[in-house]
C-alpha positions in Angstrom: 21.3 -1.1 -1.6 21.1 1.1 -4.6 23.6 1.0 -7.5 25.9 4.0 -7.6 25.6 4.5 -11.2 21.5 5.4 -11.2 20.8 8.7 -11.1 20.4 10.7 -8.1 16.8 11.3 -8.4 15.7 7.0 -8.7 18.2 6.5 -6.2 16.2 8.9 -3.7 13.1 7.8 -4.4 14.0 4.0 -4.1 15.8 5.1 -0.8 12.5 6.9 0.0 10.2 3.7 -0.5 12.6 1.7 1.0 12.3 3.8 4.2 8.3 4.1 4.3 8.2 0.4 3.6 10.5 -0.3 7.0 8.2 2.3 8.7 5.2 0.1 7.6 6.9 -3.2 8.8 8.7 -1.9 12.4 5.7 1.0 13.3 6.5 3.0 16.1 9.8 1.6 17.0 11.5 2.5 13.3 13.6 5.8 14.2 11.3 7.6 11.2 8.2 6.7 12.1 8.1 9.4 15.1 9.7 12.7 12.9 7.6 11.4 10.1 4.3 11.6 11.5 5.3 15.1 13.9 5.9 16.9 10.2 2.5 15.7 8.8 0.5 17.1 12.0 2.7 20.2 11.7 2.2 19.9 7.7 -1.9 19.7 8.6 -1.7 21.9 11.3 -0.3 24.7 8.9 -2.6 23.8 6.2 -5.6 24.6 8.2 -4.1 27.8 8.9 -3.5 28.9 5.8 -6.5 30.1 3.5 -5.3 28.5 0.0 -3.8 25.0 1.5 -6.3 22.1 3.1 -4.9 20.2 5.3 -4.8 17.3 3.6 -2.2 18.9 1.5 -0.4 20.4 4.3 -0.9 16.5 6.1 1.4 15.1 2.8 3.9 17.9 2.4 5.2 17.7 6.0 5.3 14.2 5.7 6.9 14.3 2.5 9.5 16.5 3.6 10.2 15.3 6.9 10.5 11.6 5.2 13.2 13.4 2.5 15.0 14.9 5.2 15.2 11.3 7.1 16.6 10.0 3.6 18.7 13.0 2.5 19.7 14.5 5.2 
């Protein structure tokens, strides 16, 4: 999939569009698809909450992180 010899960082974010391009192609059934999209509304939910984030910020951090934690875990 990815030559060892890259450096960590290309390999994770090749791994990383790998993985959203799968979600894109499978949907609901992909294993990600489900913990990706339950850390953005958490992300979101947490940006509305707090005064300095929106929550379209707090929408793309959780799902950031929760896709980086499906890649890396």
């Amino acid at each position: 999939m990815t030559d060892p010899e890259k450096p960590i960082d290309n390999r994770i974010l090749a791994d990383a569009v790998d993985e959203a391009k799968d979600m894109g192609r499978e949907g609901l059934s992909h294993p990600s698809t489900k913990p990706v999209l339950t850390g953005a509304a958490i992300g979101a939910i947490a940006g509305g909450v707090l005064p300095v984030v929106t929550w379209p910020v707090g929408l793309i951090a959780g799902a950031g992180y929760m896709l980086y934690k499906r890649v890396r875990p």
